[in-house]
BAVEXMAR-675507 format. One line per field, with one value per residue (C-alpha): x, y, z; residue in three letters; residue number from 1. Coordinates in steps of 0.2 Angstrom, whole numbers, plus 5000, padded with zeros to 4 digits. Last residue first. Layout:
px	[X; ...]
py	[Y; ...]
pz	[Z; ...]
marti	[ala; ...]
fiza	[NUM; ...]
// end
This chain:
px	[4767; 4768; 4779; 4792; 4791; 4795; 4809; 4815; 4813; 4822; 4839; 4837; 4838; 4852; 4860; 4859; 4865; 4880; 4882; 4882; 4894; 4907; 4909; 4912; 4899; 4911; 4897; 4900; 4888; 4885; 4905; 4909; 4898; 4905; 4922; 4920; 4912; 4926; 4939; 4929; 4932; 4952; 4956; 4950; 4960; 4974; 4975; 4976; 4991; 4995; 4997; 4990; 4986; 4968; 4959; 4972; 4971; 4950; 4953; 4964; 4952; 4938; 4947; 4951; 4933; 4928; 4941; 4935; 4942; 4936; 4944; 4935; 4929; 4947; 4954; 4941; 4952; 4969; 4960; 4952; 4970; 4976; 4965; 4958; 4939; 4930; 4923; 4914; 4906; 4902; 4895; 4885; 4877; 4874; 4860; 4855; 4849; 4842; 4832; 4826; 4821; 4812; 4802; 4795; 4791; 4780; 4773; 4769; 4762; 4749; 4745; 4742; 4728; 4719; 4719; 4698]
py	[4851; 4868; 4868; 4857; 4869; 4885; 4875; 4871; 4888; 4895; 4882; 4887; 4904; 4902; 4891; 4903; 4918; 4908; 4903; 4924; 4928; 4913; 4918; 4934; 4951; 4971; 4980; 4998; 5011; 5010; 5007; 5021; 5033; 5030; 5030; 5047; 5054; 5047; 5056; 5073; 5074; 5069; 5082; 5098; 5089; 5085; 5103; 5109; 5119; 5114; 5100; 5083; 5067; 5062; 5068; 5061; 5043; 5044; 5048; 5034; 5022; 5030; 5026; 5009; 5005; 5013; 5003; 4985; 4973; 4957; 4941; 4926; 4935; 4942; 4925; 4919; 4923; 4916; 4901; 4898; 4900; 4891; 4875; 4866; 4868; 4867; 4887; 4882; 4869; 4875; 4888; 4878; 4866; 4881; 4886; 4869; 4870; 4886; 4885; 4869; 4878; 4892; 4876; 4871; 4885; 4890; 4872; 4875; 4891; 4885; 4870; 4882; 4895; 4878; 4877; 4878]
pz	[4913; 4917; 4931; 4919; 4905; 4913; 4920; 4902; 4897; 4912; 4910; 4890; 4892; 4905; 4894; 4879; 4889; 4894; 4876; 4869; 4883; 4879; 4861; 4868; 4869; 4869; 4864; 4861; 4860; 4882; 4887; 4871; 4884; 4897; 4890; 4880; 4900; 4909; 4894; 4897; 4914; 4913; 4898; 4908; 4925; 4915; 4911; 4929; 4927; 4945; 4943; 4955; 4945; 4949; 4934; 4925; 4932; 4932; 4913; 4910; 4919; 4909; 4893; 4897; 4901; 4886; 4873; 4881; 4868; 4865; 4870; 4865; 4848; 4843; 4847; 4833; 4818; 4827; 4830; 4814; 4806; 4818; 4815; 4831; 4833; 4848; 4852; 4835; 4839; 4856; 4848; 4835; 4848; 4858; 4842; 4840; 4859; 4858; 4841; 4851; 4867; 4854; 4846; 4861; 4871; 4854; 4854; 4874; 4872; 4859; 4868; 4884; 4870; 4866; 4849; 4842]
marti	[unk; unk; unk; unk; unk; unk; unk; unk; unk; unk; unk; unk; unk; unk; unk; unk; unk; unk; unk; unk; unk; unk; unk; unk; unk; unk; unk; unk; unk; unk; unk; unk; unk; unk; unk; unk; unk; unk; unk; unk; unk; unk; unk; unk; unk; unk; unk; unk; unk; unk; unk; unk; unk; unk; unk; unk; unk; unk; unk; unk; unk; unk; unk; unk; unk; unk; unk; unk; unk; unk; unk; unk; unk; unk; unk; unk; unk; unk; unk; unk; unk; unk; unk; unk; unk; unk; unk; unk; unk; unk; unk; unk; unk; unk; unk; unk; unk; unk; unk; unk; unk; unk; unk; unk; unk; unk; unk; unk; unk; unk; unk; unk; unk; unk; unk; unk]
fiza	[116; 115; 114; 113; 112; 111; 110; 109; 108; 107; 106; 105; 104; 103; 102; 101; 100; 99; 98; 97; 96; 95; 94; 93; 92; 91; 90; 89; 88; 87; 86; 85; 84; 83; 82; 81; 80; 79; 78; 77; 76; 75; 74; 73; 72; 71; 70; 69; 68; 67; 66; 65; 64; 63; 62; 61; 60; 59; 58; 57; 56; 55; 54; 53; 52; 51; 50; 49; 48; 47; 46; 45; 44; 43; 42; 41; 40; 39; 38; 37; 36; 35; 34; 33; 32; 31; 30; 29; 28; 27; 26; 25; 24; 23; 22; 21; 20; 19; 18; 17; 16; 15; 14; 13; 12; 11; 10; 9; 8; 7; 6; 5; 4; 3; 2; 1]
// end
């Protein structure tokens, strides 16, 4: 019968190596040199954040003094499309997605160490 800790430690095991493969291939990639490559993956260092903008343009308008008071009904309901677009939309880097790896792996690798 496997003992259930030997179990755990084989799964812990392969995940920190599925980690570590996986920011090898990041780095990798964030490394290489052609223009074409980097002109393709500019897009993915430097995503857009269409929600943000839109709330900061609705907070503007909301804001703006008139005494119509039509950028005030177009103000509210442009914060609430950016919120909303900020929750649908995911606006994750290169850099984003290896950060979180290295934080998996620093915690996985801890993990390890107060077990063994």
């Amino acid at each position: 019968m496997n003992d259930p800790l030997k179990a755990r430690l084989d799964k812990l095991r392969k995940i920190s190596e599925s980690t570590k493969r996986r920011a090898n291939l990041y780095s990798d990639i964030a490394q290489m040199d052609s223009s074409q490559t980097a002109s393709s993956l500019g897009s993915l260092q430097k995503a857009p954040a269409p929600g943000k903008k839109l709330q900061k343009i609705g907070f503007l308008m909301l804001w703006v003094p008139e005494p119509t008071g039509i950028t005030c009904a177009i103000g509210g309901p442009m914060i609430v499309a950016g919120r909303y677009l900020d929750k649908k939309y995911n606006g994750a880097t290169i850099h984003d997605i290896g950060k979180a790896t290295q934080n998996t792996m620093s915690s996985i690798s801890d993990f390890k160490t107060t077990v063994m």
